[in-house]
C-alpha positions in Angstrom: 72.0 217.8 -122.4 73.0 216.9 -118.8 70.4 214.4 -118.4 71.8 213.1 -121.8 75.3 213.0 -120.4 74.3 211.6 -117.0 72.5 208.4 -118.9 75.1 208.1 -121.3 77.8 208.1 -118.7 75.5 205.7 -116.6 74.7 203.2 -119.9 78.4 203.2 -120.6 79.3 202.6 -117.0 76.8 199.4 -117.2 78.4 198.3 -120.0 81.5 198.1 -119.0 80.5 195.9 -116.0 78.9 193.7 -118.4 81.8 192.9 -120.3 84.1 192.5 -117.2 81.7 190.6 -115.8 81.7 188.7 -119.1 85.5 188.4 -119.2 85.6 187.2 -115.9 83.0 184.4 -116.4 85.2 183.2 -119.3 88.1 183.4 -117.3 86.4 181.0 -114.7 84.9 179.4 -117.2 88.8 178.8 -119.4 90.0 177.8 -116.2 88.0 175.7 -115.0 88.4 174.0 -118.4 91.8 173.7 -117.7 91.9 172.5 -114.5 89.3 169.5 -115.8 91.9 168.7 -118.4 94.8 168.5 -116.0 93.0 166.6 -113.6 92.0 164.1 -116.4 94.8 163.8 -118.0 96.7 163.4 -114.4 93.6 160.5 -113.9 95.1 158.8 -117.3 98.4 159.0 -116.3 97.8 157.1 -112.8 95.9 154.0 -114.8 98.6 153.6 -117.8 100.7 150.8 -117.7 104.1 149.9 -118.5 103.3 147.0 -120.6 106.8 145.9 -120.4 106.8 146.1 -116.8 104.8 143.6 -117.2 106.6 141.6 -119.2 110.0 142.1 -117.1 107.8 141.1 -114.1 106.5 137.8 -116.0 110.1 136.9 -117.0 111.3 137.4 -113.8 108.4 135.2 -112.1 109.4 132.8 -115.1 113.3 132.6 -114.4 113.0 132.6 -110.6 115.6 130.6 -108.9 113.6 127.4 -107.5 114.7 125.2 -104.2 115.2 121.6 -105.1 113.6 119.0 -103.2 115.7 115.9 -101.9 119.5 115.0 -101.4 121.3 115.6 -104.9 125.0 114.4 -104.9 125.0 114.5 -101.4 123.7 117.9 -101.4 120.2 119.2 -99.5 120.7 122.9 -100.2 120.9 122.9 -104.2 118.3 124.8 -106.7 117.5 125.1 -110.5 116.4 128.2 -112.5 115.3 128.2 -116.2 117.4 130.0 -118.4 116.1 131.6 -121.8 119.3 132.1 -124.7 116.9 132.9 -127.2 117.2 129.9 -129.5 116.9 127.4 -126.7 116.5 126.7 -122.8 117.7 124.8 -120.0 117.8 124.4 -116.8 120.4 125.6 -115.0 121.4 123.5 -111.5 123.1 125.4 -108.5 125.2 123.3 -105.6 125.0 124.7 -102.1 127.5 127.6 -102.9 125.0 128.8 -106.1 127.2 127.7 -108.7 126.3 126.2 -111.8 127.6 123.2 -111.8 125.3 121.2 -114.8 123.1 122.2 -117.0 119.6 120.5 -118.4 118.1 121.1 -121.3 114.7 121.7 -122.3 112.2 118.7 -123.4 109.7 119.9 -125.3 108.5 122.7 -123.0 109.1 121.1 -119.8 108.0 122.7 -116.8 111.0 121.5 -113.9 113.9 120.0 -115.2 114.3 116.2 -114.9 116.5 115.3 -112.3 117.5 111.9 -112.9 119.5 109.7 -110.0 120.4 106.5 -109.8 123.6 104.5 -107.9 124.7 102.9 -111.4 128.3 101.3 -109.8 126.9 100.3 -106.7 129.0 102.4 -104.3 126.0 103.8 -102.0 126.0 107.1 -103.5 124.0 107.9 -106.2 125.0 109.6 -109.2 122.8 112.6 -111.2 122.2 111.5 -115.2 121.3 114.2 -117.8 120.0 113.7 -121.4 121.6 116.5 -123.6 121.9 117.3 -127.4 124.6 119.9 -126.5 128.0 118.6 -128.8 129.5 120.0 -131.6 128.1 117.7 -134.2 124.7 118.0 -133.1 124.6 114.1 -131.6 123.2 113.0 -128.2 125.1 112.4 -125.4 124.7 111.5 -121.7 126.3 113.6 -118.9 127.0 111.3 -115.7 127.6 113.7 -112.5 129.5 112.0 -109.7 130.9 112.9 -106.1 134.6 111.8 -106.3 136.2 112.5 -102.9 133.9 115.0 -101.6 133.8 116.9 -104.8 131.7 116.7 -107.8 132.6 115.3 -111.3 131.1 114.8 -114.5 131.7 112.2 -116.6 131.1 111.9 -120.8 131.2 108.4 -122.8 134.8 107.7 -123.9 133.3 107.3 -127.5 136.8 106.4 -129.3 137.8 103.6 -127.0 134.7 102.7 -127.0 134.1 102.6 -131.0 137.5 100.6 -131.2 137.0 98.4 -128.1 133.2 97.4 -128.5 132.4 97.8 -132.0 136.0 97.3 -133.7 135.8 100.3 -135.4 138.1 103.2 -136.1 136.7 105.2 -138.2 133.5 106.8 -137.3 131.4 110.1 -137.3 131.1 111.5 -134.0 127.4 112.7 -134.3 126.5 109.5 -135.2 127.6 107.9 -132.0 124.4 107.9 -129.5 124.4 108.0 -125.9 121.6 108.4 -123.6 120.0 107.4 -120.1 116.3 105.4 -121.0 114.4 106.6 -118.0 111.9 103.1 -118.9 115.0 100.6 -118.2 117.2 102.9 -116.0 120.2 102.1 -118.6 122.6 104.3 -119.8 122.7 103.2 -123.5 125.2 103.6 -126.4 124.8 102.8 -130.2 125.8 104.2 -133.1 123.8 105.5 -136.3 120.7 104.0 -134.6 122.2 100.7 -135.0 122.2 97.8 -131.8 122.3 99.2 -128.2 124.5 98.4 -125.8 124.6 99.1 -122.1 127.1 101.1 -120.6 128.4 100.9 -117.2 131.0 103.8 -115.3 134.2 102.5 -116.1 133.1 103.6 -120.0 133.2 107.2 -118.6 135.7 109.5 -118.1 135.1 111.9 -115.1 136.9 115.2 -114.6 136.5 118.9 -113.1 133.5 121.1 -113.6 134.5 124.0 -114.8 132.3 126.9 -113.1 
């Protein structure tokens, strides 16, 4: 009956290190499972990306504010940037000071705006042309930027003396009255509901303040 108890205790004293040896190994082994997971879900965590980082980066490389090349309107220091409003784009131009002082607008995906420049009234100093359908009516108009006593101008077609003085008429629709600067011929043209062209000089402009 000792001998009995002696084993017994002994088998039950086995079995017990069995199991906490058991419970020990799946302890190690939980754990272990855990720290695997961590550290691979920490590894997946490192190599996601933002994908609109991304894009925010790529935008920004897209508007980036870009040094101009040359003298413009007297000015060596001046820069453009492309600006996105959504439903259209243009290219915005900067004097030395980083104002926006005109704006050019987007031909059919253009990659650097078109800086046009040309001395149209023969003074010495020439004068920056841009092509834009900006109006209210939708019709095409030239912008003429000038430097008038040290400071810059910009100058739009006086259409109604023009419609009355040229083409003796006084009644007309505004977005049917064309102007534009023909890079080929270095003109600035005028004509109205695609009719005969006529060249236009300065003095059928009228220049005033920019407003910044």
């Amino acid at each position: 009956m000792t001998v009995f108890k002696k084993i017994s205790a002994a088998f039950l004293g086995m079995c017990v290190l069995v199991s906490m040896s058991a419970c020990k190994k799946a302890d190690e082994t939980e754990a272990t499972s855990t720290t695997t997971q961590e550290t691979s879900t920490e590894t997946t965590t490192e190599k996601t990306e933002d994908p609109s980082e991304e894009s925010e980066e790529e935008t920004s490389a897209t508007n980036a504010i870009i040094a101009g090349e040359g003298e413009l309107l007297g000015m060596t220091n001046w820069s453009y940037q492309l600006v996105d409003m959504g439903d259209y784009q243009y290219w915005a131009i900067f004097d030395e000071d980083g104002r926006e002082f005109a704006q050019q607008y987007v031909y059919m995906g253009d990659k650097k705006p078109r800086i046009w420049t040309k001395d149209f009234d023969g003074d010495g100093q020439e004068e920056f042309v841009v092509n834009t359908f900006y109006t209210a009516d939708g019709g095409q108009a030239v912008w003429v930027y000038k430097l008038i006593d040290g400071e810059i101008k910009i100058g739009t077609v006086d259409v109604d003396t023009y419609m009355i003085r040229v083409l003796k008429q006084k009644e007309f629709m505004y977005n049917a009255a064309r102007s534009y600067y023909d890079e080929e011929k270095g003109e600035l043209i005028f004509c109205y509901d695609f009719g005969e062209e006529y060249v236009l000089s300065l003095d059928d402009f009228i220049f005033g303040d920019i407003e910044y």
